[in-house]
Phi, psi and omega in degrees: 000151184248085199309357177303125172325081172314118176294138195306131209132217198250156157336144180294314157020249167318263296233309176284306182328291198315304167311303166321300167292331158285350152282334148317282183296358180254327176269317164000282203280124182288152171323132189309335189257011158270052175326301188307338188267049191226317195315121172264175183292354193246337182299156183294141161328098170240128205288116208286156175295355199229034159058103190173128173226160163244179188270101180305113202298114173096025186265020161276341186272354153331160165317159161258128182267321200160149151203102159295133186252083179261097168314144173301309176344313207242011184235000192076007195089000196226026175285135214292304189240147228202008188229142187322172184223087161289141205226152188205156173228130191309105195349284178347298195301312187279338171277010185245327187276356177303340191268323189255341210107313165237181171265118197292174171277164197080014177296120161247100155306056209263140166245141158254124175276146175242135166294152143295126173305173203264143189257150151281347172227171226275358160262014171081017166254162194231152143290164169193172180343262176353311184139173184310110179187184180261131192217110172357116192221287159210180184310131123292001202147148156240152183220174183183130179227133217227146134303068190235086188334332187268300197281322197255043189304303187291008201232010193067016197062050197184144195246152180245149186207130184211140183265354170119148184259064191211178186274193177268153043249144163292186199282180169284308175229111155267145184273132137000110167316159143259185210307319216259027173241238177332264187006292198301343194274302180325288240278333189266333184258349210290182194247323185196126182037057204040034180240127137334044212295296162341332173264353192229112178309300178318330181282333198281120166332119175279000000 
């Protein structure tokens, strides 16, 4: 028999489970600097060192907020944005401001623009089953705006992000606007805390 003292620690076992496993996670887990492939489908938008997002996988199953609409028709024809505005917001987020009030950090908003269907009259509505109105035809653009207070200081804190105003597919990636495009519109009209909390009823405080 072999009286020797195993010395204390893990098991030959134990010791291969450990290895294994930390080789598993070192090819798994993507490289720290790969935000963008971390976005889970229900998750927020996450933002790259060098202030660059995608387009969070699945955000029509997101909250629906509203798509407010200003037609050319009702506009001389020169409305700024002329396409329905479906606009959605990230679970997490709308359940904390409903509790709170306010919008948290990591808030991701994405708007889609959708086109009009060709109106029959010199104000771009058609008929249809329902009756006289404007009616949905297809994607057009994405714009998306995140919350982060610290890194997006100069924008009021929230970063813009727009994926191309065409149909899809959008780009893959967008960089952070600067101050004088989206931001500059929010910051002099949005209602609270740079959102259009006003357009959207789901949004209004009871």
């Amino acid at each position: 028999m072999d009286h020797r003292q195993r010395s204390p620690g893990l098991s030959a076992s134990a010791f291969a489970v450990a290895i294994a496993g930390v080789t598993a996670a070192f090819f798994l887990s993507p490289p720290a600097d790969t935000a963008l492939a971390q976005m889970s489908k229900n998750g927020p938008a996450l933002i790259t060192e060098q202030n660059e997002t995608s387009i969070p996988e699945g955000f029509r199953e997101w909250v629906f907020l509203g798509a407010p609409l200003t037609p050319n028709g009702l506009n001389g024809g020169e409305a700024g944005f002329p396409e329905f505005h479906h606009v959605y917001v990230e679970p997490g987020a709308y359940a904390h401001y409903k509790e709170t009030g306010d919008f948290p950090e990591g808030t991701t908003i994405v708007k889609e623009l959708v086109l009009l269907k060709e109106g029959d009259y010199e104000d771009g509505s058609r008929d249809e089953a329902s009756g006289r109105g404007y009616f949905a035809k297809s994607f057009a653009g994405i714009d998306m705006m995140v919350k982060d207070s610290e890194r997006f200081a100069d924008t009021n804190g929230w970063g813009f992000f727009n994926f191309g105003h065409h149909a899809p597919p959008y780009a893959e990636v967008a960089a952070a606007a600067p101050n004088d495009t989206c931001a500059s519109c929010h910051t002099a009209n949005a209602t609270h805390d740079m959102v259009f909390t006003t357009f959207y009823p789901i949004l209004e405080k009871p």
